[in-house]
PALUMPA-414857 format. One record per residue (C-alpha): x, z, y; residue number from 1; residue in one letter. Coordinates in Angstrom, 2 decimals. Layout:
<pts>
PT | c1 | c3 | c2 | i | aa
PT | X | Z | Y | NUM | A
...
</pts>
This chain:
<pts>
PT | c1 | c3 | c2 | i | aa
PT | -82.27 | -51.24 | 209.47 | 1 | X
PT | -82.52 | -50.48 | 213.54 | 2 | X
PT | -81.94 | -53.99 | 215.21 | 3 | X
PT | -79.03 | -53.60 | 217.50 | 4 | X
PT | -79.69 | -53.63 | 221.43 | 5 | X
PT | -77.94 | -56.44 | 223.60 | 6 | X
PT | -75.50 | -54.80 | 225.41 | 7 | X
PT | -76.02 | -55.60 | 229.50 | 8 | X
PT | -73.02 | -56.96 | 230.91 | 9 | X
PT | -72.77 | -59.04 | 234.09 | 10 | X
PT | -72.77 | -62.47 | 231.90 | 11 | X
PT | -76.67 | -60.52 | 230.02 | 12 | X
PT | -77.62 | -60.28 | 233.40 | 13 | X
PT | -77.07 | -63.58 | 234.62 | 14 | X
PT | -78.27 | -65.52 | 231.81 | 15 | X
PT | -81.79 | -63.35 | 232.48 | 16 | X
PT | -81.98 | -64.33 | 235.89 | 17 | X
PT | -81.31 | -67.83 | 235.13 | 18 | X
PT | -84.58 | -67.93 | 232.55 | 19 | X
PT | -82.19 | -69.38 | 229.95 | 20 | X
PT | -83.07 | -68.90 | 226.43 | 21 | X
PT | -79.66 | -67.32 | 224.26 | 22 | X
PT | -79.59 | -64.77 | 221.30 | 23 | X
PT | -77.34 | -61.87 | 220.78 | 24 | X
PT | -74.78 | -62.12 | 218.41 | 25 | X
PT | -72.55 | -58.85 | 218.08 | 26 | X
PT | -69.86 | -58.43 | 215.68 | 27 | X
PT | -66.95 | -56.41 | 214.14 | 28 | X
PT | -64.19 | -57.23 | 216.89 | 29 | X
PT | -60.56 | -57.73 | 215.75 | 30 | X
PT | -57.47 | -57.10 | 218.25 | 31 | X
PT | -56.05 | -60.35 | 218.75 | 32 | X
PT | -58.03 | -61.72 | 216.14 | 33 | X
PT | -59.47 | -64.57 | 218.54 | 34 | X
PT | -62.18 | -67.05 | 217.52 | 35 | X
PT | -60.98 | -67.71 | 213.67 | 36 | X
PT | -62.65 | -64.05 | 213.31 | 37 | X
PT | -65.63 | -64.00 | 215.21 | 38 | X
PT | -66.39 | -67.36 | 213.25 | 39 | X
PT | -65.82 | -65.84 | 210.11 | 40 | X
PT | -68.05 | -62.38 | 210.62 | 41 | X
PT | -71.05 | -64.49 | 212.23 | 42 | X
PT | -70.52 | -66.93 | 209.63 | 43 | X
PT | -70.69 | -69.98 | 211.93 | 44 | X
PT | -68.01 | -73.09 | 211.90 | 45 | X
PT | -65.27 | -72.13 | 214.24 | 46 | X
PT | -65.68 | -75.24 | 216.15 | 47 | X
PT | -69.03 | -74.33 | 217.21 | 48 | X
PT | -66.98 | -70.43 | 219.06 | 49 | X
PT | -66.17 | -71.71 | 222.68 | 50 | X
PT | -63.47 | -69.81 | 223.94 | 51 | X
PT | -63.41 | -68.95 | 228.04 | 52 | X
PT | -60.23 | -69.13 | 229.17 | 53 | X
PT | -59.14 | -68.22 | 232.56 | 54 | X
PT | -55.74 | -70.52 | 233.63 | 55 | X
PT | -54.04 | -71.43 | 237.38 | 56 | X
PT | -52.80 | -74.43 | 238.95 | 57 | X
PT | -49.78 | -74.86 | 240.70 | 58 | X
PT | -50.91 | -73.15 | 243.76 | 59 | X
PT | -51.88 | -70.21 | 241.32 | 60 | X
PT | -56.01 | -71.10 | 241.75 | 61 | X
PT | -57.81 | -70.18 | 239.02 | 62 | X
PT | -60.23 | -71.57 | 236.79 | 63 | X
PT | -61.95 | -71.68 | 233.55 | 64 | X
PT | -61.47 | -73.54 | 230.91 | 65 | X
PT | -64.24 | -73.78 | 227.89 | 66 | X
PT | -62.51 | -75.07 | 224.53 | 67 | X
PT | -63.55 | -75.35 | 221.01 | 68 | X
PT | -62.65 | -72.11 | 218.89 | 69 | X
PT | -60.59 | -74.60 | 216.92 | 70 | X
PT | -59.02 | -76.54 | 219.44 | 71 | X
PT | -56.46 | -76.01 | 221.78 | 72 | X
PT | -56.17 | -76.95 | 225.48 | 73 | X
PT | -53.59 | -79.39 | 226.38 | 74 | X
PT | -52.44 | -78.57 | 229.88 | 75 | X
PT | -50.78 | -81.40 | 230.96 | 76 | X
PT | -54.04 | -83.50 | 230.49 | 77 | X
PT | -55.71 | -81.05 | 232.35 | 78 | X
PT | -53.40 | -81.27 | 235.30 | 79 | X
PT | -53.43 | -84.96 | 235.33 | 80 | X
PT | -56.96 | -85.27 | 235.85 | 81 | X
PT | -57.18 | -82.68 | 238.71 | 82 | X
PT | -54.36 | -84.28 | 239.91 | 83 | X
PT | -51.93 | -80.92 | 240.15 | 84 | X
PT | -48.55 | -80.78 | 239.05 | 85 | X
PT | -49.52 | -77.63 | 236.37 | 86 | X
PT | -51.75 | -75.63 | 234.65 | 87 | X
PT | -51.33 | -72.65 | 232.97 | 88 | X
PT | -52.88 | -69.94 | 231.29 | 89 | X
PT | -53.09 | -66.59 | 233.31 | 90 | X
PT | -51.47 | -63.25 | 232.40 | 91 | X
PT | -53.90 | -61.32 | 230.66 | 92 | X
PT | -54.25 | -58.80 | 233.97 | 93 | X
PT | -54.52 | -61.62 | 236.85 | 94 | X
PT | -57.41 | -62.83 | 234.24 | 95 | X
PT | -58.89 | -59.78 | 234.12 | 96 | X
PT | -58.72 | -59.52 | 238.00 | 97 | X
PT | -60.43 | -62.70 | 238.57 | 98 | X
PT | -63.05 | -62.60 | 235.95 | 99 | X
PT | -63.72 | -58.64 | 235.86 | 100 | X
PT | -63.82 | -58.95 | 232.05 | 101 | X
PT | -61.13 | -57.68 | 229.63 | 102 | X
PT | -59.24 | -60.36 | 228.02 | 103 | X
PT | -61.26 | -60.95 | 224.78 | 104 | X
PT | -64.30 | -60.15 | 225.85 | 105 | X
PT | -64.51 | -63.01 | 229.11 | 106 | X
PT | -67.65 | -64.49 | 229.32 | 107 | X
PT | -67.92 | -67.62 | 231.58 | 108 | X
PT | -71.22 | -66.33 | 232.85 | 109 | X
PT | -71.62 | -62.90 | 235.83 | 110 | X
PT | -67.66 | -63.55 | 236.47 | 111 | X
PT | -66.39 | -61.49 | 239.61 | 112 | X
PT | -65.27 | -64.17 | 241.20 | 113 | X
PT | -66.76 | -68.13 | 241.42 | 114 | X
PT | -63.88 | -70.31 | 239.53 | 115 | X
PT | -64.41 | -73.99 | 239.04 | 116 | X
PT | -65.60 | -74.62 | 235.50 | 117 | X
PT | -64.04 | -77.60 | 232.90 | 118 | X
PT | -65.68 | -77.83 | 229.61 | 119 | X
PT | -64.14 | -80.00 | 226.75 | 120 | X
PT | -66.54 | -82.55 | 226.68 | 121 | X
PT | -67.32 | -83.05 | 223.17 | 122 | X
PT | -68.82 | -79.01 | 223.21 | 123 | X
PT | -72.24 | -81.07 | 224.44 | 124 | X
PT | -72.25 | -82.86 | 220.94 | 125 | X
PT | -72.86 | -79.60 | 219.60 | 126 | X
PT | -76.49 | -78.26 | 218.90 | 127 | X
PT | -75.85 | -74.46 | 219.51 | 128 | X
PT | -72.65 | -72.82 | 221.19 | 129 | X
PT | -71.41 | -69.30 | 220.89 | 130 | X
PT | -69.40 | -67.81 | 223.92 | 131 | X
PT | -68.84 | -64.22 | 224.83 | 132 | X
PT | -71.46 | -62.80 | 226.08 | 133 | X
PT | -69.05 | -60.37 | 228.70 | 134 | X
PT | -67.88 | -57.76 | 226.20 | 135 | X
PT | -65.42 | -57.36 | 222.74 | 136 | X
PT | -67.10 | -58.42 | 219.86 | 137 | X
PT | -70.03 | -59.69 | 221.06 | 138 | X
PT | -71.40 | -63.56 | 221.52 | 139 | X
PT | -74.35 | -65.47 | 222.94 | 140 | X
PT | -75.52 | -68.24 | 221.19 | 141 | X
PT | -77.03 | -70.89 | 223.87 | 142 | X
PT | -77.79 | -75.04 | 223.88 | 143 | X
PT | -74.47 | -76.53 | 225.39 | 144 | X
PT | -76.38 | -78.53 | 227.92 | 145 | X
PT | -77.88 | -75.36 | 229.84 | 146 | X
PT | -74.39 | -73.42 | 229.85 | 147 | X
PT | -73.12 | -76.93 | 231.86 | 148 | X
PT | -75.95 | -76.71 | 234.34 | 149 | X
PT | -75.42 | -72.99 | 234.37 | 150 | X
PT | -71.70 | -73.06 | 235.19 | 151 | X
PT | -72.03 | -76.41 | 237.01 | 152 | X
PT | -68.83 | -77.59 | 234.57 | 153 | X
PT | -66.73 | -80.56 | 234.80 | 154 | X
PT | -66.57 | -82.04 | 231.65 | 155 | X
PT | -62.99 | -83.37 | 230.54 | 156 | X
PT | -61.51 | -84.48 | 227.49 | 157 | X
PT | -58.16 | -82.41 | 227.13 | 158 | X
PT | -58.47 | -80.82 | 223.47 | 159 | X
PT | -55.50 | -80.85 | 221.23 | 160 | X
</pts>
């Protein structure tokens, strides 16, 4: 069987510039099938799928937010620590506009646009993560700990 070829997307890219060590996990991707599926086709724990998800404050700035596959984000948390009235998630098209990804295949790494970055702290307890790797049905596995330094996140404990 011909091993499949990592596809080169601006988050590929990145990560190869950056020297950091990741492996190429592609799967069968489901329309609105989210992380419960990628879990189940790579046959990893669901906790372990980070989900990128692009959100505004009050002003409408964006930013990311990097949350357990199994967890959700609680938004009032988040606004409390950056000290904003409210956060919330961004239409799917002022995500895509931000990030240059399409919505279900955002990778936090090569986005269009710099976006401050809050990871859910307890992702660092974790030995191996998989995020999108920048394209539908397709994940990078990578240590925790280098996608922090990578993305220079603020770690915050808002999971629900």
């Amino acid at each position: 069987m011909a091993k499949e070829k990592t596809p080169v997307t601006p988050a590929v890219r990145m990560l190869r510039a950056e020297n950091v060590p990741f492996t190429s996990h592609p799967y069968a991707y489901e329309d609105k099938g989210g992380t419960s599926v990628s879990a189940r086709e790579l046959e990893v724990d669901e906790h372990c799928v980070i989900k990128t998800l692009i959100m505004e404050d009050d002003g409408r700035n964006p930013l990311i937010v990097l949350m357990h596959g199994d967890r959700q984000v609680s938004t009032r948390e988040l606004a409390r620590f950056m000290g904003v009235k409210s956060i919330v998630p961004c239409a799917p098209e002022v995500a895509q506009k931000h990030s240059g990804y399409q919505v279900g295949g955002t990778s936090p790494f090569g986005m269009r646009r710099i976006m401050p970055v809050y990871m859910e702290e307890t992702i660092l307890a974790l030995p191996r993560i998989y995020i999108n790797g920048g394209k539908r049905g397709f994940l990078v596995a990578i240590d925790p700990h280098e996608a922090m330094r990578l993305l220079k996140a603020t770690l915050v404990r808002v999971a629900v």
